[in-house]
Backbone as numpy.savetxt, mean C-alpha at the origin, in Angstrom:
# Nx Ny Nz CAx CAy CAz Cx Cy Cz
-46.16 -54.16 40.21 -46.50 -54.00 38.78 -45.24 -54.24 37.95
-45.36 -55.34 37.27 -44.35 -55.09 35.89 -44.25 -54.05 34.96
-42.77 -53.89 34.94 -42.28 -52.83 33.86 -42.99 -53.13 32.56
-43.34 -54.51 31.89 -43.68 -54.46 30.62 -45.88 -53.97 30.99
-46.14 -53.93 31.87 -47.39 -53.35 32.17 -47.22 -51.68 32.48
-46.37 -51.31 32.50 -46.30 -50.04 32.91 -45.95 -49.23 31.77
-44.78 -49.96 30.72 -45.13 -49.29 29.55 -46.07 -49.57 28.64
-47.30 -50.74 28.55 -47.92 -51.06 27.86 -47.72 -51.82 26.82
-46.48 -52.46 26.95 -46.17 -53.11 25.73 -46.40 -54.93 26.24
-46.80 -54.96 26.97 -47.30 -56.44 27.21 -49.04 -56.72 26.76
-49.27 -57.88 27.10 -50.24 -58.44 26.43 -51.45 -58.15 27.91
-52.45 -57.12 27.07 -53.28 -57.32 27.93 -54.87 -57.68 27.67
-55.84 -58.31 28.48 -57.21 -58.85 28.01 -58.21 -58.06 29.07
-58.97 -57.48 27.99 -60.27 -57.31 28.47 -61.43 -57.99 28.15
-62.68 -57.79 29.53 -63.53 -58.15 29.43 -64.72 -57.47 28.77
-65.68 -57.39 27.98 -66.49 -56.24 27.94 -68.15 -57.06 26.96
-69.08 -57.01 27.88 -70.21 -57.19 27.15 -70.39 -57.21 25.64
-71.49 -58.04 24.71 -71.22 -58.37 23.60 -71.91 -56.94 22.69
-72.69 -56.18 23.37 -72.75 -54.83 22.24 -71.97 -54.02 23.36
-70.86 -54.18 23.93 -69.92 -52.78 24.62 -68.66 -52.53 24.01
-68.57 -51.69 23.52 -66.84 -51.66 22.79 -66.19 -50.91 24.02
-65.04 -51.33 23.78 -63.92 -51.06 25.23 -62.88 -50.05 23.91
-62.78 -48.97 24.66 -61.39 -48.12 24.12 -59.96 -48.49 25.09
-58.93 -49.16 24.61 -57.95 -49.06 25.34 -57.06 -48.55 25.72
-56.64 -47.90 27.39 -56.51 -47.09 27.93 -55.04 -46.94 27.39
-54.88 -45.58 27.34 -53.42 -44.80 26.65 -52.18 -45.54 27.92
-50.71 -46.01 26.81 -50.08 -46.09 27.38 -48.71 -44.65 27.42
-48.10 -45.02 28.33 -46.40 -43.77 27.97 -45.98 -43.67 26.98
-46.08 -44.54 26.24 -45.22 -44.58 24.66 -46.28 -43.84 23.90
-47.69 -44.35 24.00 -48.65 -43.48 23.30 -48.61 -42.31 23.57
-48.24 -41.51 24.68 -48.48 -39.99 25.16 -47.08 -40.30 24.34
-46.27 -40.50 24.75 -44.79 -39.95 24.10 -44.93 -40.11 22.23
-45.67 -40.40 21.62 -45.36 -40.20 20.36 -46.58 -39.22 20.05
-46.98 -38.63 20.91 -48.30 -37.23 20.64 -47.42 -36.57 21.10
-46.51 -36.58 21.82 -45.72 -35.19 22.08 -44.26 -35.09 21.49
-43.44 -35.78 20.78 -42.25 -36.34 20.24 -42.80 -35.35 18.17
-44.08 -35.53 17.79 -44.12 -35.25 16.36 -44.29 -33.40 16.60
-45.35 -33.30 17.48 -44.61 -31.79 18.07 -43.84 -31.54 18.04
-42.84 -31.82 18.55 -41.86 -31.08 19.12 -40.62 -30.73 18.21
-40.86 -32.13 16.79 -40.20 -32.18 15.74 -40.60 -30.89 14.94
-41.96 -30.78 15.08 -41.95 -29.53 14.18 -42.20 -28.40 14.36
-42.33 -28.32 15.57 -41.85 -26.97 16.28 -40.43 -26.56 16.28
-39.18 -27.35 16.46 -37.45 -27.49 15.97 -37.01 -27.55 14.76
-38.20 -28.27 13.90 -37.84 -27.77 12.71 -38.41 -26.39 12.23
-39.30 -25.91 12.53 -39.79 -24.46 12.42 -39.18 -23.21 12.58
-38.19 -23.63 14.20 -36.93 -23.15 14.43 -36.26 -22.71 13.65
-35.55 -24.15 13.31 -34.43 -23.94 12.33 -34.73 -23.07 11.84
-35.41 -23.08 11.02 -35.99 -22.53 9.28 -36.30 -21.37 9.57
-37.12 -20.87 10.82 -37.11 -19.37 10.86 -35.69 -19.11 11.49
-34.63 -19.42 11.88 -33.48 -19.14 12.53 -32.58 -18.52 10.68
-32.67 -19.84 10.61 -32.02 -19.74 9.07 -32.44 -18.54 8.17
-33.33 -18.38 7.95 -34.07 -17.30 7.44 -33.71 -16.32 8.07
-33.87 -15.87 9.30 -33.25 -14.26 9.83 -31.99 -14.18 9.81
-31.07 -15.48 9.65 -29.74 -15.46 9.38 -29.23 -15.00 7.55
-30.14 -15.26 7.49 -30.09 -14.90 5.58 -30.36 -13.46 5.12
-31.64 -13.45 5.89 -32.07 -12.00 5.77 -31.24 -11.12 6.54
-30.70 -11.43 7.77 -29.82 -10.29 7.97 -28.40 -10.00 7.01
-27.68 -11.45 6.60 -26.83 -11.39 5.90 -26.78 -10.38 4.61
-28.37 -10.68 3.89 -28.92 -9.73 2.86 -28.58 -8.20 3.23
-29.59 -8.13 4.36 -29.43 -6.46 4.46 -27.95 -6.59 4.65
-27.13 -6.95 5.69 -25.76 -6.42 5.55 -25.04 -5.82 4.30
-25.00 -7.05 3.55 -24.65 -6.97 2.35 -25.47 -5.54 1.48
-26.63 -5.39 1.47 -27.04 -4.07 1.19 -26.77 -3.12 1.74
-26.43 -2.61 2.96 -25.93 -1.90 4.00 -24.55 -1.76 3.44
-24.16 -2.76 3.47 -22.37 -2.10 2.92 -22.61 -2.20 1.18
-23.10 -2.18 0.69 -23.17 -1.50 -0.80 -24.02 -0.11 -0.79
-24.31 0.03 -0.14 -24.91 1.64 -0.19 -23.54 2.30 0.56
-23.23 2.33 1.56 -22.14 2.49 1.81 -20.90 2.66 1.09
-20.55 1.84 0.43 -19.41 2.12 -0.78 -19.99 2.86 -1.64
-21.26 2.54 -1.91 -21.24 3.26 -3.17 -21.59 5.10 -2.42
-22.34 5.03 -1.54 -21.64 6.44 -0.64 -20.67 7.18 -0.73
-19.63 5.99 -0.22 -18.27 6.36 -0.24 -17.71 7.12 -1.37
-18.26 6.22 -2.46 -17.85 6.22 -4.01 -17.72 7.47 -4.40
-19.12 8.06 -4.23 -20.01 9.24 -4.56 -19.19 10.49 -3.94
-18.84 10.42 -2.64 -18.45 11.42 -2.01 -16.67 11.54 -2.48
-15.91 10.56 -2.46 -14.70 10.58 -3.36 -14.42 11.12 -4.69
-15.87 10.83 -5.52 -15.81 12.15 -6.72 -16.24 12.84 -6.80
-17.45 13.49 -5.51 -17.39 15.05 -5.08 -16.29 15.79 -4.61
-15.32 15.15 -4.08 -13.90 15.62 -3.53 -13.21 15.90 -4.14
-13.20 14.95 -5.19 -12.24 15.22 -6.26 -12.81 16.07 -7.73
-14.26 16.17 -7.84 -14.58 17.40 -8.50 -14.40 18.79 -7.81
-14.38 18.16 -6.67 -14.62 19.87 -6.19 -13.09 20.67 -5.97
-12.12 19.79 -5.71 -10.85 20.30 -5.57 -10.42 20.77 -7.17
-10.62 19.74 -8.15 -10.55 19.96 -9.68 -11.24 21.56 -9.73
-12.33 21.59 -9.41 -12.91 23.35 -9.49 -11.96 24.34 -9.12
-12.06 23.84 -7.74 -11.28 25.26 -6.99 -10.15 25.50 -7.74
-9.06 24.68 -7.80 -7.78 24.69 -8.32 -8.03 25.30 -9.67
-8.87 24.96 -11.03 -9.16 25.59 -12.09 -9.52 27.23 -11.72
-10.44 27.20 -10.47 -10.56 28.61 -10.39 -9.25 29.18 -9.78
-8.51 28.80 -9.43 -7.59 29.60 -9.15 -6.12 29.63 -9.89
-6.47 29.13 -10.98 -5.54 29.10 -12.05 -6.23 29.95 -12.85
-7.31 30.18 -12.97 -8.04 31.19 -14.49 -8.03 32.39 -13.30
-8.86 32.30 -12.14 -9.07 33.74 -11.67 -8.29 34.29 -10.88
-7.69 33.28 -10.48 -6.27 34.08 -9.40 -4.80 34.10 -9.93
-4.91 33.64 -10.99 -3.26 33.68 -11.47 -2.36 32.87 -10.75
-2.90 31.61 -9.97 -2.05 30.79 -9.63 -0.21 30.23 -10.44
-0.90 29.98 -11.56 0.98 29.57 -12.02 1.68 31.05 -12.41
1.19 31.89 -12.41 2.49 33.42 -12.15 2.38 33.72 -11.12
1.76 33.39 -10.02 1.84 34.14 -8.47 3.68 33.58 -8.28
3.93 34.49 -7.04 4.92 34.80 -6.42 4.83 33.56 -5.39
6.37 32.97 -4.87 6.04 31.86 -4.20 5.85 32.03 -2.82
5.52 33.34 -2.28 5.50 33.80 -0.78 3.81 33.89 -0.96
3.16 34.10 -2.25 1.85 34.92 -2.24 0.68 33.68 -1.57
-0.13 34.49 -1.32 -1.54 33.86 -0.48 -1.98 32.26 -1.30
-2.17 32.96 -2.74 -2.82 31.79 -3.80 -2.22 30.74 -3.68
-0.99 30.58 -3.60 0.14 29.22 -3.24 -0.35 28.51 -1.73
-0.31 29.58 -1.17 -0.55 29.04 0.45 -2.29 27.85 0.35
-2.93 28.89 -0.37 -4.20 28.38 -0.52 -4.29 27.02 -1.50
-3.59 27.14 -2.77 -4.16 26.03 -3.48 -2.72 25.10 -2.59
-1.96 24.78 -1.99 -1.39 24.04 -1.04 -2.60 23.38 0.00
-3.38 24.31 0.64 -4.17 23.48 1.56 -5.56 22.93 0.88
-5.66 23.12 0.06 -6.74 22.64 -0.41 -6.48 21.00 -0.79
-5.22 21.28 -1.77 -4.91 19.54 -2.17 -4.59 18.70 -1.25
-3.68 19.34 0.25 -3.65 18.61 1.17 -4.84 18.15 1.77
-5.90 19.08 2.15 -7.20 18.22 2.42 -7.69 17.40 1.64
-7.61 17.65 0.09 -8.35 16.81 -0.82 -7.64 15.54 -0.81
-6.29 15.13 -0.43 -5.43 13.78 -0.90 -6.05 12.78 0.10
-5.98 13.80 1.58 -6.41 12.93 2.86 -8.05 11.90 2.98
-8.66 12.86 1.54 -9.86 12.34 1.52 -10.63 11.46 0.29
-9.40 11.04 -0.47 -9.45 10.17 -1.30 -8.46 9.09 -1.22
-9.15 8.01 -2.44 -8.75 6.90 -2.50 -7.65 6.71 -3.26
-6.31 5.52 -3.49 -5.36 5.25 -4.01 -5.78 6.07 -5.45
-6.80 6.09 -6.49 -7.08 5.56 -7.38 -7.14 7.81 -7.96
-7.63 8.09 -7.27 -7.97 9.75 -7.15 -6.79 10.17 -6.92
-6.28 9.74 -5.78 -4.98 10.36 -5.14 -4.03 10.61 -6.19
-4.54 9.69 -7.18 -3.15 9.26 -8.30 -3.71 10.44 -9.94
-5.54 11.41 -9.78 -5.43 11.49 -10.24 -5.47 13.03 -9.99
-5.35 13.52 -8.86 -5.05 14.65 -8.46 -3.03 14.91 -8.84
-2.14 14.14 -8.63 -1.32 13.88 -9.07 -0.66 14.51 -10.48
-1.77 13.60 -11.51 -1.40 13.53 -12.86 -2.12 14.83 -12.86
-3.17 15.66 -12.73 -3.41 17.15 -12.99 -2.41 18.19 -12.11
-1.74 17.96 -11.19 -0.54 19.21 -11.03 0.44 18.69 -11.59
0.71 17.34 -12.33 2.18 17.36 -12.98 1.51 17.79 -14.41
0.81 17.86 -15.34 -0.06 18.22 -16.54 -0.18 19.78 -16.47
0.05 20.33 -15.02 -0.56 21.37 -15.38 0.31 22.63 -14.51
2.04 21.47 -14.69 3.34 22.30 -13.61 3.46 22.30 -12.97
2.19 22.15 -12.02 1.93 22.77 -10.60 3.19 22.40 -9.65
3.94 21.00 -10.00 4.76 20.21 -9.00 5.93 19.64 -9.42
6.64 21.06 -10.70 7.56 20.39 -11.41 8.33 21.29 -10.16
9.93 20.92 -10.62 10.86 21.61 -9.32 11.41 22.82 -10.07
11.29 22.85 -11.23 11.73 24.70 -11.45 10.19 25.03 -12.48
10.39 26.22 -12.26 8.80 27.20 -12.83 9.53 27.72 -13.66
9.00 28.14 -14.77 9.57 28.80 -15.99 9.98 29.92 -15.53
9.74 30.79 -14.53 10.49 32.27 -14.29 11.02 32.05 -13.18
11.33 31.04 -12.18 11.72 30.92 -10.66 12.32 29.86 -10.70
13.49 30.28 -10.57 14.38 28.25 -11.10 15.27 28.09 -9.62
14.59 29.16 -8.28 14.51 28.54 -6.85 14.73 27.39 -6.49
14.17 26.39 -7.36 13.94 24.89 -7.13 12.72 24.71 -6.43
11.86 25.54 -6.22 10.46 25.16 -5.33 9.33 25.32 -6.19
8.17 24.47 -6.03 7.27 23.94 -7.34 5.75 24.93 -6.46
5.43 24.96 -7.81 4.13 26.16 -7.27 3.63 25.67 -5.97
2.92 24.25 -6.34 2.03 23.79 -4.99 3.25 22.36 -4.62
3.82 22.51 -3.28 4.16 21.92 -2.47 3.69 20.60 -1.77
4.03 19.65 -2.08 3.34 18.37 -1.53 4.16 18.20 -0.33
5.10 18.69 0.19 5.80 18.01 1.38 4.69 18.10 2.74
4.67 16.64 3.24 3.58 16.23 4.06 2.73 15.60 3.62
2.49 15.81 2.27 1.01 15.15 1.60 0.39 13.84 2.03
-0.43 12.98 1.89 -0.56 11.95 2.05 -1.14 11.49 0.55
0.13 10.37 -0.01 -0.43 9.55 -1.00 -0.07 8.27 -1.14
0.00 7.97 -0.09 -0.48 6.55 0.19 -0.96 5.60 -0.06
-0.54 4.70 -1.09 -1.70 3.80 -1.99 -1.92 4.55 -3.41
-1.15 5.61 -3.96 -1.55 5.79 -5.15 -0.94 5.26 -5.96
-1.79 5.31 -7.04 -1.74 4.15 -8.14 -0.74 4.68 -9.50
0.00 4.94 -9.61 0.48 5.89 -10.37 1.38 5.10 -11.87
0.99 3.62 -11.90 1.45 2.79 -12.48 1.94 3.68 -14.13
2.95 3.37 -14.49 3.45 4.07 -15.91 3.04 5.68 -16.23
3.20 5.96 -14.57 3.16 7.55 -15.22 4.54 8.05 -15.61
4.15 9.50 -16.00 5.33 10.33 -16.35 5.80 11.24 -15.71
6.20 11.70 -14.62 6.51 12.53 -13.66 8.24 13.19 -13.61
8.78 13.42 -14.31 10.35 13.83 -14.42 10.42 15.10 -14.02
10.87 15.24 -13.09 10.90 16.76 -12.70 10.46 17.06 -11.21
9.44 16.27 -10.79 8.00 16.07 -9.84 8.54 16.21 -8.12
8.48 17.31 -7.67 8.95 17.60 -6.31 7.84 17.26 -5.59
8.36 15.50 -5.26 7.80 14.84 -4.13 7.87 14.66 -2.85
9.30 15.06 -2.41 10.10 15.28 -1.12 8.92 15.05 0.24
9.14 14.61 1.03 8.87 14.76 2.54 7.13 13.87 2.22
7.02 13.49 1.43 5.72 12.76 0.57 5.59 11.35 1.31
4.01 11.11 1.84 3.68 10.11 2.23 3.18 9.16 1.52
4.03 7.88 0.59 4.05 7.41 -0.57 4.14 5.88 -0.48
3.22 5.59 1.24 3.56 4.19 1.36 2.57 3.20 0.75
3.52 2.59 0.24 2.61 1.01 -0.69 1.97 1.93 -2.06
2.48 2.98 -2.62 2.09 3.63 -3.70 2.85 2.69 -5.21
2.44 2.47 -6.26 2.24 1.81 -7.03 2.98 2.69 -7.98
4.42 2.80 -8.22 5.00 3.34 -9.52 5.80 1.97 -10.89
4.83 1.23 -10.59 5.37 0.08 -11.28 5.63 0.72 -13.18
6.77 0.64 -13.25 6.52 1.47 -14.92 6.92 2.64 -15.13
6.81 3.30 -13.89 7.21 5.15 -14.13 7.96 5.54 -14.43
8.23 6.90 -14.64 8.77 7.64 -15.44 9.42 9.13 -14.31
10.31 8.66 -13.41 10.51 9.63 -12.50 12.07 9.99 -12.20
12.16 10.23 -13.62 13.91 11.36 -13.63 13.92 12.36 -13.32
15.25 12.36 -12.28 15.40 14.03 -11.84 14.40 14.09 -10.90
13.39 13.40 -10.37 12.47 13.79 -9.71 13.11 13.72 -7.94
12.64 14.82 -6.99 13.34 14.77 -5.76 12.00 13.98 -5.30
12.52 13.55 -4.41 11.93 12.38 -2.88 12.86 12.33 -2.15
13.26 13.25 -1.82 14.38 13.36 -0.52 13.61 13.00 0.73
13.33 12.34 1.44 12.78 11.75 2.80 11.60 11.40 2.56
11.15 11.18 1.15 10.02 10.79 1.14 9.50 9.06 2.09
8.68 8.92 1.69 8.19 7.60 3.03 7.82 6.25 1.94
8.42 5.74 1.17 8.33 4.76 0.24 8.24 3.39 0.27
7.98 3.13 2.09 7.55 1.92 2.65 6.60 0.91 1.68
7.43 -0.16 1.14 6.57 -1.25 0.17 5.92 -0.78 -1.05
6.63 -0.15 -1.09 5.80 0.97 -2.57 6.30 0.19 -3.77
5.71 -0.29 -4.45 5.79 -1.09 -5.89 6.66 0.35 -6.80
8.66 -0.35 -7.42 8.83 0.59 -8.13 9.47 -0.51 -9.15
8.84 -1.66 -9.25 9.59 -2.45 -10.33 9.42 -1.89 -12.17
10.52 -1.81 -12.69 10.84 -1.70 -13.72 10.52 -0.08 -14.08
10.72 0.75 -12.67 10.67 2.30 -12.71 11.92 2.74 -13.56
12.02 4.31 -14.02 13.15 4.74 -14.94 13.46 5.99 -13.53
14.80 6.05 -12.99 15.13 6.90 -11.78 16.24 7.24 -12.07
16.15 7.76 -13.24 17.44 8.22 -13.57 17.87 9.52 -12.48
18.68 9.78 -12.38 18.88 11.15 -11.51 18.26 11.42 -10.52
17.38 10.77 -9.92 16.41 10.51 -9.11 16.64 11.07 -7.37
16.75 11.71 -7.12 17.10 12.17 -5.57 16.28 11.44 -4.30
17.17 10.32 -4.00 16.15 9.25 -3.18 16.80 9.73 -1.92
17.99 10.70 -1.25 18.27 10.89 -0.07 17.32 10.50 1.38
17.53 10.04 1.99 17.01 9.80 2.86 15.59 9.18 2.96
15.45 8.73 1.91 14.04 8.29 1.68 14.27 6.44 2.63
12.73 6.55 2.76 12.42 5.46 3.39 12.03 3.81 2.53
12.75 3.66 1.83 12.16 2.46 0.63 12.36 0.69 1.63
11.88 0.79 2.80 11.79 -0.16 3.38 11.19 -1.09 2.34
11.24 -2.69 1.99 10.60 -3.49 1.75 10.31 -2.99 0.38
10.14 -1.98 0.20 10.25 -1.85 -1.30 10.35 -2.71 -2.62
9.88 -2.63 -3.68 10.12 -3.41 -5.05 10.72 -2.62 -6.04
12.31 -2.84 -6.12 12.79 -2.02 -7.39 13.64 -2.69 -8.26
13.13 -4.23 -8.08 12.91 -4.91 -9.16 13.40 -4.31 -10.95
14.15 -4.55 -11.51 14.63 -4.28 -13.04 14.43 -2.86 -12.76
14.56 -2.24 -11.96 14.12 -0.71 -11.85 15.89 0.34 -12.60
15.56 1.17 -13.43 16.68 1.73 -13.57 17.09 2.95 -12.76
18.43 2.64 -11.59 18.96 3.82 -11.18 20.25 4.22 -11.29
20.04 4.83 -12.95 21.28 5.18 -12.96 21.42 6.53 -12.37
22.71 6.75 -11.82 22.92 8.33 -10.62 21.76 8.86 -9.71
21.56 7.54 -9.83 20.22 7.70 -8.53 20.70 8.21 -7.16
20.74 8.95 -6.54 21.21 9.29 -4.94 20.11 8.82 -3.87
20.91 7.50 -3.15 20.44 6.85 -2.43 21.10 7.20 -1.55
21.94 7.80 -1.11 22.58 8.56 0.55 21.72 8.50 1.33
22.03 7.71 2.37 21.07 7.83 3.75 19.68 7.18 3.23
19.36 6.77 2.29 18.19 5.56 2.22 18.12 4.71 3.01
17.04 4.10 3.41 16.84 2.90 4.01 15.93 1.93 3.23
16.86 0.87 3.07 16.65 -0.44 1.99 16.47 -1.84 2.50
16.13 -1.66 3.88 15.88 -2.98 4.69 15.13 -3.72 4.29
15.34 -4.86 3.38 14.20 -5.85 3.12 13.52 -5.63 1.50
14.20 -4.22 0.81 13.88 -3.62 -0.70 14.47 -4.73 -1.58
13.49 -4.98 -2.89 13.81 -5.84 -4.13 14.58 -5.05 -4.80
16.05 -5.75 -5.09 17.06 -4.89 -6.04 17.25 -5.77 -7.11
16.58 -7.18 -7.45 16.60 -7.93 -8.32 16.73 -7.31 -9.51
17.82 -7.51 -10.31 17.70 -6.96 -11.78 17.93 -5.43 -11.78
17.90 -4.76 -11.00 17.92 -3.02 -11.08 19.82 -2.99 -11.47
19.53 -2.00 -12.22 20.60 -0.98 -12.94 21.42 -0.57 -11.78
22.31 -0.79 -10.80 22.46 0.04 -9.63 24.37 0.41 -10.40
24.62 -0.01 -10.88 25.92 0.32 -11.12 26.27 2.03 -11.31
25.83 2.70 -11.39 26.06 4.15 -11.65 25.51 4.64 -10.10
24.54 3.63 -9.31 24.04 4.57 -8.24 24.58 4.55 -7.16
24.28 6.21 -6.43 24.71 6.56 -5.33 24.66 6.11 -4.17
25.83 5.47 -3.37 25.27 5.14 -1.97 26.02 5.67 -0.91
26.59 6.59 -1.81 27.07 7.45 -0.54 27.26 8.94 -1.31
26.52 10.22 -0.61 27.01 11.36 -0.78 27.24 12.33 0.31
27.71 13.54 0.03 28.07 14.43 0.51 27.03 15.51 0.87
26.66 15.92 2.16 25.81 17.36 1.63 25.96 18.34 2.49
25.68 19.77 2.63 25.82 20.53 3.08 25.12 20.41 4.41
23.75 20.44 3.81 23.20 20.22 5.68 23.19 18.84 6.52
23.09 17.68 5.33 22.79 16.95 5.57 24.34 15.96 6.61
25.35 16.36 5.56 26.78 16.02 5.94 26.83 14.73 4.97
27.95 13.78 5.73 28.37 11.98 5.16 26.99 11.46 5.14
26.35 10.76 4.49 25.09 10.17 3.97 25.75 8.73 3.28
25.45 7.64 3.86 25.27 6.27 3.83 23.94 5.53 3.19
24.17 4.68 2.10 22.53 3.86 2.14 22.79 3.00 3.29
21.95 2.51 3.70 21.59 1.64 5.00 20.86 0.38 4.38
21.51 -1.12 4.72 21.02 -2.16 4.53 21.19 -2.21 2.67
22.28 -2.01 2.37 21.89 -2.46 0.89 23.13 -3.97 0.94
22.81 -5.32 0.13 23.25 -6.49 0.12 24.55 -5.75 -1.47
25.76 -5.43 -0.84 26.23 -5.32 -1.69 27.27 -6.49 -2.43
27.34 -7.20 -1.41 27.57 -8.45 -2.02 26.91 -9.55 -3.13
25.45 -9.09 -2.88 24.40 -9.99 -3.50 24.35 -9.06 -4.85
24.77 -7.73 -4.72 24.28 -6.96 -5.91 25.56 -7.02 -6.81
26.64 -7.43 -6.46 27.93 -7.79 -7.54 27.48 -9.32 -7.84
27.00 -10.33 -7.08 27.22 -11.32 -7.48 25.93 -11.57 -8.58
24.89 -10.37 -8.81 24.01 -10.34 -10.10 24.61 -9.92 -11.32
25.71 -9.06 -11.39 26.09 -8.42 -12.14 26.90 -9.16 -13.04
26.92 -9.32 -14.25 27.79 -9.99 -15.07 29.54 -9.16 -14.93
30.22 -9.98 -15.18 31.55 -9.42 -15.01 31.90 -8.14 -15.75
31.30 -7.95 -17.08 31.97 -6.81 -17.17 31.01 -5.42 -16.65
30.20 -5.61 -16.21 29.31 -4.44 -15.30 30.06 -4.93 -13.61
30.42 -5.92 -13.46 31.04 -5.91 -12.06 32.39 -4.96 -12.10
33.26 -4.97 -12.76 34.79 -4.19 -13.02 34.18 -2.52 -13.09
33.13 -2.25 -13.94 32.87 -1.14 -14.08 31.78 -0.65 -12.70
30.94 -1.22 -11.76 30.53 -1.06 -10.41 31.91 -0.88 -9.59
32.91 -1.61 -9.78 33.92 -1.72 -8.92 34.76 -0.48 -8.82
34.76 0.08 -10.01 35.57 1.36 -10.42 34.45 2.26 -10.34
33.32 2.38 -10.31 32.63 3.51 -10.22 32.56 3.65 -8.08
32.19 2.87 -7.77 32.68 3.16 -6.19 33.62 2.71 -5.53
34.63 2.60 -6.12 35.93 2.90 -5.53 35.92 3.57 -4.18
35.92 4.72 -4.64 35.29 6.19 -3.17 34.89 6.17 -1.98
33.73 4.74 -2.49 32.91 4.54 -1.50 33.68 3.33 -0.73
33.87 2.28 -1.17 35.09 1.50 -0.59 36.25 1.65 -0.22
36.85 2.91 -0.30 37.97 2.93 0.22 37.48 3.74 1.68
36.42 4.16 1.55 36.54 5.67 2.59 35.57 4.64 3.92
35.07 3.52 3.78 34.53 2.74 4.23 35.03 2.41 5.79
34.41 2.25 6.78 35.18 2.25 8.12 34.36 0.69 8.66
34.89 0.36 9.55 34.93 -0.82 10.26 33.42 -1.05 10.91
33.26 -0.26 11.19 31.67 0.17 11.71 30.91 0.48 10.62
31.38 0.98 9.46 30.07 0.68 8.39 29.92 0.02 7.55
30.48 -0.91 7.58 30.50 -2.59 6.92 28.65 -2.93 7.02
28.53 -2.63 8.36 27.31 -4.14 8.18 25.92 -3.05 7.21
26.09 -1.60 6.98 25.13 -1.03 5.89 25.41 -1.83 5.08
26.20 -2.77 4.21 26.79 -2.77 2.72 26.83 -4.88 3.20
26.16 -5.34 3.99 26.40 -6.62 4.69 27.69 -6.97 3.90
28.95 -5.84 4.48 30.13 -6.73 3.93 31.35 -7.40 5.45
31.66 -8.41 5.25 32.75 -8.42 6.08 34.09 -7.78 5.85
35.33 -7.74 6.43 36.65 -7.17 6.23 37.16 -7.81 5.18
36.92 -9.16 4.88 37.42 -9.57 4.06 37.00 -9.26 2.41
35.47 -9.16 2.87 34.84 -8.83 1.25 35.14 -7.80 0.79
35.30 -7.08 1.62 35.95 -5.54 1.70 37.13 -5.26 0.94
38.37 -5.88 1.55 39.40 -6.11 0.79 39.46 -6.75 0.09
38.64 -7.66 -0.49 39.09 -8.16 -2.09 38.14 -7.61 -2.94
37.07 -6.86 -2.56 36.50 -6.31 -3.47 37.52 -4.45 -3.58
38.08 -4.48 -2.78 39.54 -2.95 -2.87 40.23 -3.57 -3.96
40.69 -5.11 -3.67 41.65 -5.27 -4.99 40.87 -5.32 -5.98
40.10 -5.71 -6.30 39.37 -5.92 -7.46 38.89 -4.36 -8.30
38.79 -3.40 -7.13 38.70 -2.21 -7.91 39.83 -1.77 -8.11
40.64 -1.77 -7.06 42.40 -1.27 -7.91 42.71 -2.11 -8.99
42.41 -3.09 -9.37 43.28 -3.72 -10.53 43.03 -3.54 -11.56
43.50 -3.76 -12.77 43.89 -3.68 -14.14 42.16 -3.99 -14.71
């Protein structure tokens, strides 16, 4: 048998009486195009229901995580109403800002805000914040107890991500404060202690730090950008990778003295890069304000200050001279 007889595409003749009609017998190509328009739309049916449960699930997702946030939402300003309560009640009914700083009420409105910080967002965190600095709770002397210890205690806290952009906080005992990637772009934080606070990438461009007690604080990567620190105490900071672009540093501390603490070093500050911002006559007056610190300077603590021996000594003459 020939191939062109086997698919039917050759020429074939029948015989058939003059009233007999002949039906001609199905070839492969004929079965194959009865089963080929099937099959098209059964694959396209596919698709389209494929596509469709791909949509519709996408939908619900997308509804699924908006109930969810907005969940979230909901329960973040039950947290933060409800801590707002307690704390009011224990300022009207317990005498929180005259209690004694050993007494129970301290101990208590302390754990309350610590649970409440852990359970809010940048945005809360920042406004639990602005109600104990509004309302004393976290200045560093109390009108009758000038101890230096602030009613409610944040050391440990977690505020992390708060948003605290152009606040006013002067005074604000933040110390031992978990304050990474927190947002003080603008602020207002003189005199305020952060002694070991954790200030990892924390936005402080064009902050006011005057007097500012940054000891041992962690300002890794940091932005302090046009930031003003004048008599800022940066002893024992760590500034690895921190924006000093434009900041005021000429008055600030990078090296002090302390009792418990002892010799205190900043760590990683480009002090080369920070004279060569300085216009000359703020360079003569940087040069003469740490003197102290350059002379008392040892061979081994050059690379805090990325200086070599040489930068060393001509930045000695440059502060001894006329």
């Amino acid at each position: 048998m020939r191939w062109r007889d086997w698919l039917g595409v050759g020429e074939r003749r029948w015989k058939k009486a003059p009233d007999e009609e002949v039906q001609p017998a199905k070839t492969l190509w004929d079965w194959l195009q009865l089963l080929i328009v099937p099959a098209i739309l059964i694959g396209v049916t596919f698709v389209w229901s494929a596509t469709q449960t791909r949509n519709d699930n996408r939908r619900e997702d997308r509804r699924i995580a908006a109930d969810r946030a907005a969940a979230e939402e909901a329960r973040r300003d039950a947290t933060l109403q409800s801590y707002l309560d307690q704390m009011s009640g224990l300022m009207l009914d317990k005498k929180l800002l005259t209690s004694t700083q050993l007494s129970a009420v301290r101990a208590v409105a302390r754990t309350v805000t610590l649970a409440a910080l852990r359970r809010l967002d940048g945005e809360r965190k920042a406004a639990v914040v602005r109600f104990l600095d509004e309302a004393e709770l976290v200045n560093i002397y109390e009108p009758d107890d000038l101890t230096g210890s602030p009613v409610v205690l944040l050391q440990g806290a977690d505020l992390s991500g708060a948003d605290l952009r152009r606040a006013s906080l002067p005074g604000a005992e933040l110390s031992g404060v978990d304050l990474t990637g927190a947002e003080f772009s603008g602020a207002v934080l003189n005199e305020a202690h952060l002694v070991g606070s954790r200030l990892r990438h924390a936005q402080l461009s064009r902050a006011t730090l005057d007097a500012t007690d940054l000891r041992k604080a962690d300002l890794t990567g940091a932005d302090l950008s046009d930031a003003y620190l004048a008599d800022t105490n940066l002893g024992g900071a760590h500034l690895k990778g921190a924006n000093l672009t434009g900041a005021d540093l000429v008055h600030a501390k990078f090296m002090s003295n302390d009792a418990i603490f002892g010799r205190l070093l900043a760590h990683d500050v480009d002090l080369d890069a920070v004279m060569t911002d300085l216009p000359p006559d703020k360079k003569k007056e940087f040069l003469h304000v740490h003197k102290e610190l350059l002379d008392s300077l040892t061979p081994r603590e050059l690379a805090n200050f990325n200086l070599s021996s040489e930068k060393l000594a001509r930045f000695r003459r440059q502060a001894s001279g006329p």
